[in-house]
C-alpha positions as CSV (number, residue, x, y, z in Angstrom):
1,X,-32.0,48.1,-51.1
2,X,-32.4,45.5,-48.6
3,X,-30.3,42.2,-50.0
4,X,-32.4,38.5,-49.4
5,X,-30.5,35.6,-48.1
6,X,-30.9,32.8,-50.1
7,X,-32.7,30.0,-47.7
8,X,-32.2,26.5,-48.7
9,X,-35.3,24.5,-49.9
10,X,-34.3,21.8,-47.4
11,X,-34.8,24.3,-44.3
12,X,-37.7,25.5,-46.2
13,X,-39.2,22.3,-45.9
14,X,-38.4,21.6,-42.7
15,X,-36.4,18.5,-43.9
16,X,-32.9,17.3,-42.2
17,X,-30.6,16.5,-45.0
18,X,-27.8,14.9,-44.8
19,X,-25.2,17.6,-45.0
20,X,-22.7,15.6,-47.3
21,X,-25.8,15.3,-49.9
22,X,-25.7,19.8,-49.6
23,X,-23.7,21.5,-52.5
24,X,-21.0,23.7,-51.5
25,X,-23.2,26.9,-51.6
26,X,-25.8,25.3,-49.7
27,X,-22.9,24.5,-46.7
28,X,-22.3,28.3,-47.6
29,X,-25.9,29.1,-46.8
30,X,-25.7,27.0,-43.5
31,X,-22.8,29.2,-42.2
32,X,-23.8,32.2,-43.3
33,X,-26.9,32.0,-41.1
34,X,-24.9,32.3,-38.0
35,X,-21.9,34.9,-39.2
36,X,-21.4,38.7,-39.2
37,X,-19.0,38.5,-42.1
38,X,-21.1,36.1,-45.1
39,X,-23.8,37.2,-46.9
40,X,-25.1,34.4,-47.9
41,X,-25.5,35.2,-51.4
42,X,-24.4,33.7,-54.4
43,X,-21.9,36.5,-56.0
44,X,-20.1,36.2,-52.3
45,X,-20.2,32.7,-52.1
46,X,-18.6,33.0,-55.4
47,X,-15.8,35.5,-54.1
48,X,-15.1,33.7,-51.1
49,X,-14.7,30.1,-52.5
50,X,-12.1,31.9,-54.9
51,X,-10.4,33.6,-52.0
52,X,-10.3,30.3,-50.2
53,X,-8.8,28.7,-52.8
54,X,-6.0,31.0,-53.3
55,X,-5.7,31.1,-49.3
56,X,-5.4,27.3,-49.1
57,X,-2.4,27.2,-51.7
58,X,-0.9,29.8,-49.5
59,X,-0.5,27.0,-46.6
60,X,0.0,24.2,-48.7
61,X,3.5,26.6,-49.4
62,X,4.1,27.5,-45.3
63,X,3.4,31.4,-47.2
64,X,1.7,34.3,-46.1
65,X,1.1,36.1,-48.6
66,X,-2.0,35.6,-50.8
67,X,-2.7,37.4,-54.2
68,X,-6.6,38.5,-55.0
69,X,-7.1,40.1,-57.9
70,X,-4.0,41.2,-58.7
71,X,-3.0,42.6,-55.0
72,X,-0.8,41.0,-53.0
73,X,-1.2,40.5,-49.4
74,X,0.3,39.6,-46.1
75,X,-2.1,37.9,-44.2
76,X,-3.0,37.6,-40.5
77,X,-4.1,34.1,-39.8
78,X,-2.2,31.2,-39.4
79,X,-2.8,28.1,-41.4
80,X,-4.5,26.2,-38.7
81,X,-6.6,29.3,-38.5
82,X,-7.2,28.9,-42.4
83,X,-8.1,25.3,-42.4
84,X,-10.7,26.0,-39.4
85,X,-12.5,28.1,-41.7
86,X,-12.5,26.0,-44.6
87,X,-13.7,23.3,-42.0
88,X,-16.9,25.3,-41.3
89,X,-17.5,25.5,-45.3
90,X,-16.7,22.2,-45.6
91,X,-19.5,20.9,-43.4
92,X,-21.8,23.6,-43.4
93,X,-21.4,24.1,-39.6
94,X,-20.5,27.8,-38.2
95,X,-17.9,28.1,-35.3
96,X,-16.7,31.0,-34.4
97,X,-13.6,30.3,-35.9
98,X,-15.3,31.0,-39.2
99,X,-15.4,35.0,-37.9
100,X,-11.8,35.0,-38.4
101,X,-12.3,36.0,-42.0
102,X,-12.8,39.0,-40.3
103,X,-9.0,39.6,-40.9
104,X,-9.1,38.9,-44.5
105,X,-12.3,41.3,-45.1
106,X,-9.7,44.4,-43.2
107,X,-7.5,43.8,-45.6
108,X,-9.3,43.6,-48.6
109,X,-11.3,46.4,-47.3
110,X,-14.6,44.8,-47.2
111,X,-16.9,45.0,-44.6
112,X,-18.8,40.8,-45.3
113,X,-18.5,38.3,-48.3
C-alpha cells in the first residue's frame, strides 16, 4: 500500500502564500517535501509535533533525556541542533538540519515520521 502525501491546496493552485498565513501542518507539508525522514501525513505530523514538544522542554531544562510514550531516552542532538529543526517547522522551510531527526527516529526505532 502505497501512502499519498497530502499536497497543500495553495501549491495546488499554484498560489504563493504567505507562509505565516500556513497552519502548522501545512509548514509540515512544506518540509516534508524535501526530507527523507517526514512523511508528510497527518498521523506523523501528529507524532512529531508531540515529540517536538516534549524535545523542546528537554532544552528549556539544559537535559538530555526525553520521555515518549513512556520510554525514556538519551538523546543525540544538542539543543541548538533541536531548535534548528523546530526552525524548519516553524517556517515551513527544509534545511538539512531538519534530517537530524534522523537521530531521534534510531532511537525510537523508526525509520520516518
Amino acid at each position: 500500500m502505497k501512502i499519498q502525501k497530502w499536497i497543500c491546496p495553495h501549491q495546488q493552485r499554484g498560489v504563493k502564500m504567505n507562509r505565516r498565513a500556513l497552519s502548522d501542518f501545512e509548514k509540515y507539508i512544506l518540509v516534508s517535501e524535501h526530507s527523507k525522514y517526514a512523511l508528510g501525513t497527518y498521523p506523523n505530523f501528529l507524532k512529531l509535533k508531540e515529540l517536538m514538544s516534549t524535545l523542546n522542554q528537554m532544552v528549556s531544562k539544559n537535559n538530555n533525556t526525553y520521555t515518549y510514550y513512556g520510554e525514556v531516552y538519551v538523546s543525540n542532538l544538542t539543543g541548538p541542533e533541536i531548535n534548528k529543526i523546530q526552525d524548519c517547522l516553524d517556517t515551513g522551510k527544509w534545511t538539512s538540519s531538519f534530517d537530524k531527526i534522523k537521530h531521534i527516529c534510531v532511537d525510537l526505532g523508526i525509520s520516518r515520521f
